[in-house]
C-alpha positions as CSV (number, residue, x, y, z in Angstrom):
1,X,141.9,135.4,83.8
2,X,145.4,135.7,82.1
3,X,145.2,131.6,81.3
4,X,142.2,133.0,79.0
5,X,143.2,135.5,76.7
6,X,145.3,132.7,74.4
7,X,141.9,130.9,73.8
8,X,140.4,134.8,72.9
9,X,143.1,134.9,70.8
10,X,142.5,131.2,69.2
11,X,138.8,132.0,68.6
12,X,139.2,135.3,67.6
13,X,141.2,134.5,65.1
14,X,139.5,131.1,63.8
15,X,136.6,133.4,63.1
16,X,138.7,136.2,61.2
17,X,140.1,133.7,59.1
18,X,136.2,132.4,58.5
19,X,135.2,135.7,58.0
20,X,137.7,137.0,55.4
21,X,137.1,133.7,53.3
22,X,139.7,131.1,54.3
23,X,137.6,128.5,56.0
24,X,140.0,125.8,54.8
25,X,143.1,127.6,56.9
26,X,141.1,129.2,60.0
27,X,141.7,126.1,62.2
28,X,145.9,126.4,60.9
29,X,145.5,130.1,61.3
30,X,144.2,129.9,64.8
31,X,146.6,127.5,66.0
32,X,149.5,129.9,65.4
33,X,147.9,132.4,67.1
34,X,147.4,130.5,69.9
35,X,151.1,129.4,69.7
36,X,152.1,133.3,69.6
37,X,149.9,134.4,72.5
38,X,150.9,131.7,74.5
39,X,154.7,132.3,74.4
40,X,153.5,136.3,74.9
41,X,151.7,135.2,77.7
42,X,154.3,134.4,79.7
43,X,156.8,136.6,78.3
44,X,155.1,138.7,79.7
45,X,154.5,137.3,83.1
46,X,158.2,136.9,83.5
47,X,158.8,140.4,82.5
48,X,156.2,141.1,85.6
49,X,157.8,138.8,87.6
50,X,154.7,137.2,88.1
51,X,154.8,133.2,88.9
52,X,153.6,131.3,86.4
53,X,151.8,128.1,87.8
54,X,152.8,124.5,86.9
55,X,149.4,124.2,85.4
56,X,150.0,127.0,82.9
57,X,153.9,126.1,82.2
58,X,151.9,122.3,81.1
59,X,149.5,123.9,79.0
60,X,151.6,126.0,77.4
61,X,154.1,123.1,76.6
62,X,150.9,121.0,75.4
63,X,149.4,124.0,73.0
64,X,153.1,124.5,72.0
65,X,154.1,120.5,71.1
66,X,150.7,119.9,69.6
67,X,150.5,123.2,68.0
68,X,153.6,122.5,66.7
69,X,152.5,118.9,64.9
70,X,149.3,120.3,63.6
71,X,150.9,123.2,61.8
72,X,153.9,121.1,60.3
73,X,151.7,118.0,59.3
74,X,148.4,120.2,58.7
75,X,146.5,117.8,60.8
76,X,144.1,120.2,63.3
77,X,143.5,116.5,64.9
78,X,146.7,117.3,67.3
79,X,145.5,120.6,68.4
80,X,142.2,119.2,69.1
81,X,144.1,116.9,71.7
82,X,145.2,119.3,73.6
83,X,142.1,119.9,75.6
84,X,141.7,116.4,76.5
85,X,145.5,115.5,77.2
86,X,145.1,118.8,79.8
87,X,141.9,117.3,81.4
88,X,143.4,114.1,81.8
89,X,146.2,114.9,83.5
90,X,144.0,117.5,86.1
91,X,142.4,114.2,86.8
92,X,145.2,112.1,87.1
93,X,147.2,114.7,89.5
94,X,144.3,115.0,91.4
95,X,143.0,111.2,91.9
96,X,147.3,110.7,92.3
97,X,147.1,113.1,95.4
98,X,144.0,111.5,96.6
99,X,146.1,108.2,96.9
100,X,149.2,109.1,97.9
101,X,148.6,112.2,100.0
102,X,147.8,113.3,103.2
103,X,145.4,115.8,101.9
104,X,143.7,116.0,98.7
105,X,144.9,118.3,96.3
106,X,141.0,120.0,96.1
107,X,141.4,120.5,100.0
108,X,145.0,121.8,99.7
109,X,143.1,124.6,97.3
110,X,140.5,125.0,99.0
111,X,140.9,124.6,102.8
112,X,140.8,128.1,103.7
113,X,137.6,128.7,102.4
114,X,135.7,125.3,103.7
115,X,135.6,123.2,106.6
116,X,134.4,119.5,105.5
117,X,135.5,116.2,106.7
118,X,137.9,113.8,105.1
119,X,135.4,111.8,103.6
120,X,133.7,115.0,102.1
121,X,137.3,116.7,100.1
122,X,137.9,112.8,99.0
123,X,134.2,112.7,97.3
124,X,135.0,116.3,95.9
125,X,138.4,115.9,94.9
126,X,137.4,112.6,93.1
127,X,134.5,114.4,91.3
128,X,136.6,116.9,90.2
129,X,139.1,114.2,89.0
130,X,135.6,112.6,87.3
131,X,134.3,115.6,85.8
132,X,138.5,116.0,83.9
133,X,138.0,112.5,82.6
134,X,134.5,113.2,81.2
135,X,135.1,116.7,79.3
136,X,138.7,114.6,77.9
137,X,136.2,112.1,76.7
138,X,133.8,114.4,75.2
139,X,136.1,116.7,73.7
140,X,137.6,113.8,71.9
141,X,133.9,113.0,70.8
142,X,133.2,116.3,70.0
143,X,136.7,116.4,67.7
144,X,136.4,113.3,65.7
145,X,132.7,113.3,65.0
146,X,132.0,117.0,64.9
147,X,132.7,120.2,62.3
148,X,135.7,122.3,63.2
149,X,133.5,124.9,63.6
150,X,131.4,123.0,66.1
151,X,134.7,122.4,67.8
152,X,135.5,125.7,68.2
153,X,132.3,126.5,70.0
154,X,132.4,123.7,72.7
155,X,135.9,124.5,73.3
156,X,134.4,128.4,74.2
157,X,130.9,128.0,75.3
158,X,130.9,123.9,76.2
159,X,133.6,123.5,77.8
160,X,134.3,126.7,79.5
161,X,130.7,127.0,80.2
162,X,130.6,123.7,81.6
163,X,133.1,123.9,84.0
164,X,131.3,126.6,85.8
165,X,128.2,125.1,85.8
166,X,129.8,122.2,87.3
167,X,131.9,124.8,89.8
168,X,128.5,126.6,90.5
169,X,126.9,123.2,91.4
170,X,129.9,122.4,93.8
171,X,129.5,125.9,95.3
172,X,126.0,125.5,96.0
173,X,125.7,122.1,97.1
174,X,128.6,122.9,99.6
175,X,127.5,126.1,100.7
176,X,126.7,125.0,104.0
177,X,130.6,124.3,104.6
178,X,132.2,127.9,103.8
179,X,134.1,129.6,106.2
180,X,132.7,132.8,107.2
181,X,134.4,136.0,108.1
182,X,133.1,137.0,111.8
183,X,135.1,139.6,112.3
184,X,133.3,143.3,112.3
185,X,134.1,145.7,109.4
Protein backbone atom coordinates (compact mmCIF):
# COMPACT_ATOMS: atom_id res chain seq x y z
CA UNK A 1 0.00 0.00 0.00
CA UNK A 2 2.86 2.48 1.11
CA UNK A 3 4.58 1.85 -2.68
CA UNK A 4 1.13 3.79 -3.70
CA UNK A 5 0.66 6.91 -2.14
CA UNK A 6 3.73 8.55 -4.44
CA UNK A 7 1.57 7.75 -7.52
CA UNK A 8 -1.61 9.45 -5.39
CA UNK A 9 0.54 12.07 -4.94
CA UNK A 10 1.70 12.19 -8.90
CA UNK A 11 -1.93 12.17 -9.99
CA UNK A 12 -3.22 14.26 -7.57
CA UNK A 13 -1.23 16.76 -8.33
CA UNK A 14 -1.21 16.46 -12.33
CA UNK A 15 -4.84 17.15 -11.95
CA UNK A 16 -4.43 20.27 -9.49
CA UNK A 17 -2.21 21.80 -11.81
CA UNK A 18 -4.96 20.94 -14.78
CA UNK A 19 -7.43 22.22 -12.65
CA UNK A 20 -6.05 25.64 -11.61
CA UNK A 21 -5.14 26.42 -15.34
CA UNK A 22 -1.51 25.26 -16.00
CA UNK A 23 -2.02 22.35 -18.36
CA UNK A 24 1.32 23.14 -19.97
CA UNK A 25 3.27 22.51 -16.41
CA UNK A 26 0.92 19.67 -14.71
CA UNK A 27 3.09 16.82 -16.09
CA UNK A 28 6.55 19.12 -14.58
CA UNK A 29 4.43 19.81 -11.57
CA UNK A 30 3.55 16.23 -10.93
CA UNK A 31 6.85 14.93 -11.40
CA UNK A 32 8.28 16.94 -8.50
CA UNK A 33 5.75 15.84 -6.46
CA UNK A 34 6.37 12.55 -7.10
CA UNK A 35 10.17 13.16 -6.55
CA UNK A 36 9.10 14.76 -2.92
CA UNK A 37 6.85 11.98 -1.91
CA UNK A 38 9.10 9.46 -2.83
CA UNK A 39 12.18 10.69 -0.84
CA UNK A 40 9.29 11.25 2.13
CA UNK A 41 8.36 7.90 1.57
CA UNK A 42 11.13 6.35 2.88
CA UNK A 43 12.19 9.00 5.12
CA UNK A 44 9.72 7.99 6.70
CA UNK A 45 10.10 4.27 6.62
CA UNK A 46 13.60 4.61 7.98
CA UNK A 47 12.31 6.77 10.71
CA UNK A 48 9.85 3.52 11.46
CA UNK A 49 12.54 1.40 11.04
CA UNK A 50 10.63 -0.35 8.63
CA UNK A 51 12.61 -2.34 5.70
CA UNK A 52 12.40 -0.96 2.66
CA UNK A 53 12.43 -3.66 -0.17
CA UNK A 54 14.94 -3.75 -3.03
CA UNK A 55 12.00 -3.25 -5.35
CA UNK A 56 11.10 0.03 -3.80
CA UNK A 57 14.82 1.32 -3.12
CA UNK A 58 14.90 0.68 -7.47
CA UNK A 59 11.87 2.55 -8.09
CA UNK A 60 12.63 5.19 -6.12
CA UNK A 61 16.17 5.55 -7.75
CA UNK A 62 14.26 5.28 -11.25
CA UNK A 63 11.41 8.05 -10.34
CA UNK A 64 14.37 10.03 -8.79
CA UNK A 65 17.07 9.76 -11.96
CA UNK A 66 14.35 10.17 -14.47
CA UNK A 67 12.52 12.68 -12.53
CA UNK A 68 15.48 14.38 -12.34
CA UNK A 69 16.15 14.54 -16.43
CA UNK A 70 12.60 15.50 -17.11
CA UNK A 71 12.48 18.43 -14.82
CA UNK A 72 16.07 19.81 -15.82
CA UNK A 73 15.56 19.21 -19.68
CA UNK A 74 11.51 19.71 -19.49
CA UNK A 75 11.14 16.56 -21.44
CA UNK A 76 8.06 14.52 -19.55
CA UNK A 77 9.40 11.76 -22.12
CA UNK A 78 11.90 10.51 -19.20
CA UNK A 79 9.34 10.28 -16.61
CA UNK A 80 7.17 8.45 -18.84
CA UNK A 81 10.09 5.74 -18.92
CA UNK A 82 10.03 4.98 -15.75
CA UNK A 83 7.08 2.67 -15.77
CA UNK A 84 8.52 0.63 -18.51
CA UNK A 85 12.32 0.54 -17.26
CA UNK A 86 10.54 -0.90 -13.75
CA UNK A 87 8.50 -3.55 -15.67
CA UNK A 88 11.39 -4.59 -17.50
CA UNK A 89 13.57 -5.24 -15.02
CA UNK A 90 10.58 -7.34 -12.78
CA UNK A 91 10.71 -9.40 -15.88
CA UNK A 92 14.21 -9.63 -16.33
CA UNK A 93 14.83 -10.55 -12.45
CA UNK A 94 12.25 -12.87 -12.68
CA UNK A 95 13.01 -14.88 -16.17
CA UNK A 96 17.05 -14.45 -14.56
CA UNK A 97 15.86 -16.56 -11.43
CA UNK A 98 14.03 -18.85 -13.63
CA UNK A 99 17.47 -19.75 -15.32
CA UNK A 100 19.74 -19.59 -12.90
CA UNK A 101 17.91 -20.66 -9.72
CA UNK A 102 16.83 -23.46 -7.91
CA UNK A 103 13.51 -22.06 -7.38
CA UNK A 104 11.69 -19.44 -9.23
CA UNK A 105 11.49 -16.20 -7.84
CA UNK A 106 7.24 -16.35 -8.11
CA UNK A 107 7.62 -19.68 -6.02
CA UNK A 108 10.17 -18.18 -3.57
CA UNK A 109 7.03 -15.50 -3.04
CA UNK A 110 4.62 -17.61 -3.09
CA UNK A 111 5.35 -21.08 -1.80
CA UNK A 112 3.68 -20.86 1.44
CA UNK A 113 0.45 -20.19 0.05
CA UNK A 114 0.47 -22.90 -3.01
CA UNK A 115 1.58 -26.31 -3.63
CA UNK A 116 2.28 -26.74 -7.54
CA UNK A 117 4.88 -28.61 -9.33
CA UNK A 118 8.05 -27.39 -10.89
CA UNK A 119 6.74 -27.17 -14.19
CA UNK A 120 3.57 -25.19 -12.93
CA UNK A 121 5.84 -22.04 -10.81
CA UNK A 122 8.19 -22.12 -14.19
CA UNK A 123 4.88 -21.45 -16.46
CA UNK A 124 3.77 -18.80 -13.75
CA UNK A 125 6.94 -17.26 -13.01
CA UNK A 126 7.48 -16.85 -16.92
CA UNK A 127 4.02 -15.28 -17.31
CA UNK A 128 4.56 -13.04 -14.82
CA UNK A 129 7.92 -12.16 -16.43
CA UNK A 130 5.60 -11.91 -19.84
CA UNK A 131 2.92 -9.95 -18.53
CA UNK A 132 6.32 -7.09 -17.24
CA UNK A 133 7.48 -7.05 -20.81
CA UNK A 134 3.98 -6.38 -22.28
CA UNK A 135 2.77 -3.44 -19.86
CA UNK A 136 6.78 -1.99 -20.61
CA UNK A 137 5.77 -2.24 -24.22
CA UNK A 138 2.46 -0.70 -23.93
CA UNK A 139 3.31 1.96 -21.71
CA UNK A 140 5.89 3.07 -24.12
CA UNK A 141 2.96 2.89 -26.75
CA UNK A 142 0.71 4.58 -24.67
CA UNK A 143 3.65 7.55 -23.98
CA UNK A 144 4.69 8.33 -27.46
CA UNK A 145 1.39 8.09 -29.29
CA UNK A 146 -0.95 9.15 -26.64
CA UNK A 147 -1.95 12.79 -24.75
CA UNK A 148 -0.28 13.29 -21.35
CA UNK A 149 -3.44 13.27 -20.05
CA UNK A 150 -4.29 9.83 -21.48
CA UNK A 151 -0.99 8.86 -19.87
CA UNK A 152 -1.86 9.73 -16.67
CA UNK A 153 -4.95 7.58 -16.74
CA UNK A 154 -3.39 4.26 -17.94
CA UNK A 155 -0.59 4.81 -15.56
CA UNK A 156 -3.73 4.89 -12.67
CA UNK A 157 -6.61 2.86 -13.95
CA UNK A 158 -4.56 0.79 -16.95
CA UNK A 159 -1.93 -0.20 -15.56
CA UNK A 160 -2.80 -0.54 -11.97
CA UNK A 161 -5.96 -1.98 -12.98
CA UNK A 162 -4.46 -4.39 -15.16
CA UNK A 163 -2.18 -5.94 -13.02
CA UNK A 164 -4.97 -7.04 -10.82
CA UNK A 165 -6.96 -8.34 -13.40
CA UNK A 166 -4.06 -10.21 -14.44
CA UNK A 167 -3.34 -11.23 -10.53
CA UNK A 168 -7.12 -12.05 -10.16
CA UNK A 169 -6.89 -14.36 -13.28
CA UNK A 170 -3.76 -16.16 -11.71
CA UNK A 171 -5.63 -16.49 -8.47
CA UNK A 172 -8.53 -18.01 -9.97
CA UNK A 173 -7.11 -20.18 -12.46
CA UNK A 174 -4.77 -21.57 -9.64
CA UNK A 175 -7.15 -21.87 -7.01
CA UNK A 176 -7.19 -25.41 -6.99
CA UNK A 177 -3.35 -25.29 -5.64
CA UNK A 178 -3.81 -23.01 -2.38
CA UNK A 179 -2.84 -24.23 0.83
CA UNK A 180 -5.52 -24.44 3.18
CA UNK A 181 -5.46 -23.86 6.94
CA UNK A 182 -6.88 -27.21 8.65
CA UNK A 183 -6.37 -26.35 11.81
CA UNK A 184 -9.74 -25.61 14.08
CA UNK A 185 -10.31 -22.02 15.22
Amino acid sequence: MQEILPVIAFIAAYLAAKWSGHSEQAIYWATAVLMISTVLQILVLRLRQKPISKQHWLTASAILVLGGVTLALKNPMFIKWKPSIVYLVFAAVLLITQWMGKADLIQKMLGSALTMPDALWRRLNTAWAVFFIFMAILNLIIAYHFSDDFWVGFKLWGSAGGTLLFMFAQIYLLRGYLNHDDKPK
